[in-house]
NUMARSE-785187 format. One line per 4 residues: their letters; for each residue x, z, y of N, C-alpha, C. Coordinates in steps of 0.1 Angstrom, whole numbers. Layout:
# residues N
a) X:Z:Y:X:Z:Y:X:Z:Y ~ ...
# end
This chain:
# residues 166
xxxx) 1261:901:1327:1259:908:1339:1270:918:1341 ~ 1274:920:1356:1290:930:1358:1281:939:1359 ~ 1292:953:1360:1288:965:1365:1286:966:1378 ~ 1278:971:1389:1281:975:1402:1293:978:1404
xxxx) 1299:980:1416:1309:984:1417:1309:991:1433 ~ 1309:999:1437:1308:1004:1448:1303:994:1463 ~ 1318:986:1459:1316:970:1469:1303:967:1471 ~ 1301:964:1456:1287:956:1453:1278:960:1460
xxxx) 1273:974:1458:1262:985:1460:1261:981:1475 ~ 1276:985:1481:1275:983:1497:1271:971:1504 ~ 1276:959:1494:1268:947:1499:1254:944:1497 ~ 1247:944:1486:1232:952:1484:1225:955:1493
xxxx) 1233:974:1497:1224:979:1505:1224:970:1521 ~ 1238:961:1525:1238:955:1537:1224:949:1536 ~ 1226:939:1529:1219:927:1528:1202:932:1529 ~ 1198:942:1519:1188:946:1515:1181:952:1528
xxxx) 1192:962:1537:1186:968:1553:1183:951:1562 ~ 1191:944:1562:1194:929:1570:1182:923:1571 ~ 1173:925:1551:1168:910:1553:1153:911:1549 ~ 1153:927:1541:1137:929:1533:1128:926:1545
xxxx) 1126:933:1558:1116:924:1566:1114:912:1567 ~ 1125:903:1568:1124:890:1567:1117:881:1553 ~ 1123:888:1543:1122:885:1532:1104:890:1530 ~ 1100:902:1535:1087:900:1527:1079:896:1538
xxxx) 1079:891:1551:1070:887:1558:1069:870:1554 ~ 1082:867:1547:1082:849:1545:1075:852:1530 ~ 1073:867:1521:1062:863:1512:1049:864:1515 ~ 1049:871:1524:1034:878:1527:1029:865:1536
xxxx) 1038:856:1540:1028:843:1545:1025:833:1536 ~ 1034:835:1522:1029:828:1516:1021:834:1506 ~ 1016:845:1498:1008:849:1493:998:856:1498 ~ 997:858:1511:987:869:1519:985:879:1511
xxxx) 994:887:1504:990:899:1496:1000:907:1497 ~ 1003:919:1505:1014:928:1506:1017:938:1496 ~ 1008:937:1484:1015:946:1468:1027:933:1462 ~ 1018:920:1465:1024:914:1456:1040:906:1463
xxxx) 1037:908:1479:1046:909:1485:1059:916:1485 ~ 1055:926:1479:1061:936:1479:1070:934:1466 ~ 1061:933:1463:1072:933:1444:1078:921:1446 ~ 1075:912:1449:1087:899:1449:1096:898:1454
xxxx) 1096:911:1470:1113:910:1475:1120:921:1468 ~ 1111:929:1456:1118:937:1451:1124:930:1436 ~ 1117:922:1435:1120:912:1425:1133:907:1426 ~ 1133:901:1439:1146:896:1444:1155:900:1446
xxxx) 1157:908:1453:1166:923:1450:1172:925:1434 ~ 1163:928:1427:1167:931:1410:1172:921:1407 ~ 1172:905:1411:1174:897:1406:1191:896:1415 ~ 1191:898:1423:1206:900:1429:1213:911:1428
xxxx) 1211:919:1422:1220:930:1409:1218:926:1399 ~ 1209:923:1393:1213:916:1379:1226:904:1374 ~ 1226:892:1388:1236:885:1391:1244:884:1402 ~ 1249:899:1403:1256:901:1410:1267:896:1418
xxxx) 1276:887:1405:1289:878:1408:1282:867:1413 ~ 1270:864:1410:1267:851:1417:1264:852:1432 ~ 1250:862:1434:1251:869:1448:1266:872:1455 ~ 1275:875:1450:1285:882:1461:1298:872:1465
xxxx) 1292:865:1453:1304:855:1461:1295:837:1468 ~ 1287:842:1465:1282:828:1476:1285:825:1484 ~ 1284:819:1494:1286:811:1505:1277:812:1517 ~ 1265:817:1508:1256:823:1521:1247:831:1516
xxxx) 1249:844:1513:1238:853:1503:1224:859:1514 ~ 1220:852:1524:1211:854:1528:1205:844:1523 ~ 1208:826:1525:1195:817:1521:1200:821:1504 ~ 1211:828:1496:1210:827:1478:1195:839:1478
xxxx) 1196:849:1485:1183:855:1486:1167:848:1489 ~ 1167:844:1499:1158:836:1502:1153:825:1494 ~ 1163:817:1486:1158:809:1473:1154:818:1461 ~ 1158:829:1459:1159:837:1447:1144:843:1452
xxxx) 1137:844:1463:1127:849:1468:1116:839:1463 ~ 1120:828:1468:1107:818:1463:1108:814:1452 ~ 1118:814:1442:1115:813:1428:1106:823:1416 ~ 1110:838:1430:1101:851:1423:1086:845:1426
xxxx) 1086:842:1437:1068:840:1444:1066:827:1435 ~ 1073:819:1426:1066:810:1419:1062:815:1407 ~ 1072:822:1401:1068:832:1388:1057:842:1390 ~ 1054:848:1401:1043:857:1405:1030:846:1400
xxxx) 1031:837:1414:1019:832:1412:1017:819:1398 ~ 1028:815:1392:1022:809:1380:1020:818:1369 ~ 1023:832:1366:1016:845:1362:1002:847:1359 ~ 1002:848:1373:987:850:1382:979:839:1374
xxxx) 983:825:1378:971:815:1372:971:815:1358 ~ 987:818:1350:982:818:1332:970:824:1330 ~ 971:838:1334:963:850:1335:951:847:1337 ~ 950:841:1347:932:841:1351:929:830:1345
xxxx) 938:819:1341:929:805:1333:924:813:1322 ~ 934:822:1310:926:833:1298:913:835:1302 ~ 911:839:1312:896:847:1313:888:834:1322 ~ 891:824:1323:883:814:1331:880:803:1320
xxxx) 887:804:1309:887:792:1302:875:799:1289 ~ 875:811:1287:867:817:1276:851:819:1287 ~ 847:817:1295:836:821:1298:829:806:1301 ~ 817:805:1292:812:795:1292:803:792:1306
xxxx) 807:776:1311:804:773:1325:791:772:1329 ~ 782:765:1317:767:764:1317:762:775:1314 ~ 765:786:1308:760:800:1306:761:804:1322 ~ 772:805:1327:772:809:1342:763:804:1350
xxxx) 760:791:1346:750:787:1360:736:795:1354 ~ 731:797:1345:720:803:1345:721:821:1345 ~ 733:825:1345:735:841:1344:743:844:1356 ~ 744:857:1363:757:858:1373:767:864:1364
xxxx) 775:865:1376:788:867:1368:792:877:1355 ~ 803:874:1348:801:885:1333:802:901:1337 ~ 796:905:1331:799:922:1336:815:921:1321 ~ 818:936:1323:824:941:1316:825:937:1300
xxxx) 812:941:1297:809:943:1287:808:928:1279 ~ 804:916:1288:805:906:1278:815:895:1283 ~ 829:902:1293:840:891:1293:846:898:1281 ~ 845:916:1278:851:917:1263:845:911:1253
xxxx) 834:910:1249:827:901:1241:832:886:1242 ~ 839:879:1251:841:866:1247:856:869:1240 ~ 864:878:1246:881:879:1240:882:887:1225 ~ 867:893:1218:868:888:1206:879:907:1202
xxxx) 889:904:1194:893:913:1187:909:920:1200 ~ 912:912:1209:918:910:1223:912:923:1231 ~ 902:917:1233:897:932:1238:897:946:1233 ~ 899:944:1223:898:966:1214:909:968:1217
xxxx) 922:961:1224:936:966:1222:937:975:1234 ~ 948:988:1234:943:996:1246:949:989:1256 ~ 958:979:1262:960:973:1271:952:960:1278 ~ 942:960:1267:931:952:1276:926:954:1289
xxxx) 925:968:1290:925:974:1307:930:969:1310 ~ 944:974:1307:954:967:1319:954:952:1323 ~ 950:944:1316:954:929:1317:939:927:1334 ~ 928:930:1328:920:933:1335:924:936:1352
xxxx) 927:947:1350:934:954:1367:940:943:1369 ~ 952:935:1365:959:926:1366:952:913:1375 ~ 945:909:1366:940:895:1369:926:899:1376 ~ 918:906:1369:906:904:1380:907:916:1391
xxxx) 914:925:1390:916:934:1403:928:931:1414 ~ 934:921:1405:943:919:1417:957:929:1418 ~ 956:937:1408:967:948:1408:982:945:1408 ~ 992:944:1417:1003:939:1415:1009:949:1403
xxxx) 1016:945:1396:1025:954:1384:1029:963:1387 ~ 1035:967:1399:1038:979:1406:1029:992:1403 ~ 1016:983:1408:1003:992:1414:1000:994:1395 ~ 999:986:1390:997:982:1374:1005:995:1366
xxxx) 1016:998:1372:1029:1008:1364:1024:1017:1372 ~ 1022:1025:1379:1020:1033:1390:1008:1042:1384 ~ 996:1035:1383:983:1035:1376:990:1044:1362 ~ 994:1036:1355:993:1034:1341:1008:1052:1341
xxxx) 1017:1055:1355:1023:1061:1346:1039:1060:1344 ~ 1041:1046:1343:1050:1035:1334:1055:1030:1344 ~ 1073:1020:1342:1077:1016:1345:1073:1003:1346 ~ 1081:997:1356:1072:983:1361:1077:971:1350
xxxx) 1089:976:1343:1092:969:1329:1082:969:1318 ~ 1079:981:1316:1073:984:1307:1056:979:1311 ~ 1052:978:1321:1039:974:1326:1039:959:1321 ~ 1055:951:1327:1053:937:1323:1050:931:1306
xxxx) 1058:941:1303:1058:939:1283:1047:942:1279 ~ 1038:951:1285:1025:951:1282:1020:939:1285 ~ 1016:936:1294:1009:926:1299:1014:914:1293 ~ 1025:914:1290:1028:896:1280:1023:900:1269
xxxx) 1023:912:1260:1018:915:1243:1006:911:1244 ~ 999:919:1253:980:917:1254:981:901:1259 ~ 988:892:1266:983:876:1269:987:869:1260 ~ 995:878:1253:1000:865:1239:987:868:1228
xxxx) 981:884:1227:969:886:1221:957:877:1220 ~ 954:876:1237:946:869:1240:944:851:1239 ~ 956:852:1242:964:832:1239:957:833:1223 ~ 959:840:1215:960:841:1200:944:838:1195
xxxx) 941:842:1204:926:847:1200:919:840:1206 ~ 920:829:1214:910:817:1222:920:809:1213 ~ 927:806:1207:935:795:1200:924:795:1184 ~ 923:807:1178:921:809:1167:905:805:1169
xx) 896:809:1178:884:804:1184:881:789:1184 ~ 890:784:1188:891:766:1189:894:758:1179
# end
């Protein structure tokens, strides 16, 4: 990764005034969710400072944005489904038809030793509240880095602990 360089910054901010409406209304039609909308053109953005030289010398850094956009919205939402299969795959299906849905108390009971960890909340807000990581870091306090390292430690917890179950 280069340093910014003033240039850079000023192309950035062009690009970034130019295109964020554009850019989150083409996520928000495809996710119908404006947190999570939100974080993906901001995703994209980070992801075009991060590879700066590649953004600034393209050929056309509005559609290198616009693909860097839908690659974030595929990362979002295959996220989203790892996440919710954990908690869809531990809750037994024929238990469900005779019970309504789990409260609290016994989706922690199915994740076992997963659940006592203090970021078990969080994974929670995540996947069954719907919380984009933003809102997730925001909540919690924390950086939206730091919200994501959480959230992979506790799903690798949880991965661990339906593996070791099977």
């Amino acid at each position: 990764m280069s340093s910014l360089t003033q240039e850079h910054i000023d192309f950035i901010d062009k690009h970034y005034r130019s295109m964020y409406s554009k850019l989150f209304f083409y996520a928000y039609g495809v996710m119908r969710d404006r947190g999570l909308s939100e974080e993906a053109v901001q995703e994209a953005f980070g992801t075009a400072c991060n590879k700066i030289d590649k953004f600034y010398s393209s050929q056309n850094p509005e559609g290198w944005l616009v693909n860097t956009l839908k690659n974030e919205i595929r990362n979002i939402e295959k996220n989203r489904r790892v996440l919710s299969r954990y908690f869809v795959e531990s809750i037994d299906v024929e238990r469900l038809q005779t019970e309504t849905l789990p409260t609290d108390n016994n989706i922690e009971l199915q994740f076992g030793n997963a659940a006592k960890e203090p970021d078990f909340a969080l994974i929670k807000r995540v996947v069954l509240d719907k919380y984009t990581m933003l809102e997730a870091a925001t909540e919690l306090g924390i950086t939206v880095e730091a919200c994501k390292k959480r959230v992979q430690r506790i799903k690798k917890k949880i991965k661990d602990e339906l593996l070791e179950d099977n």
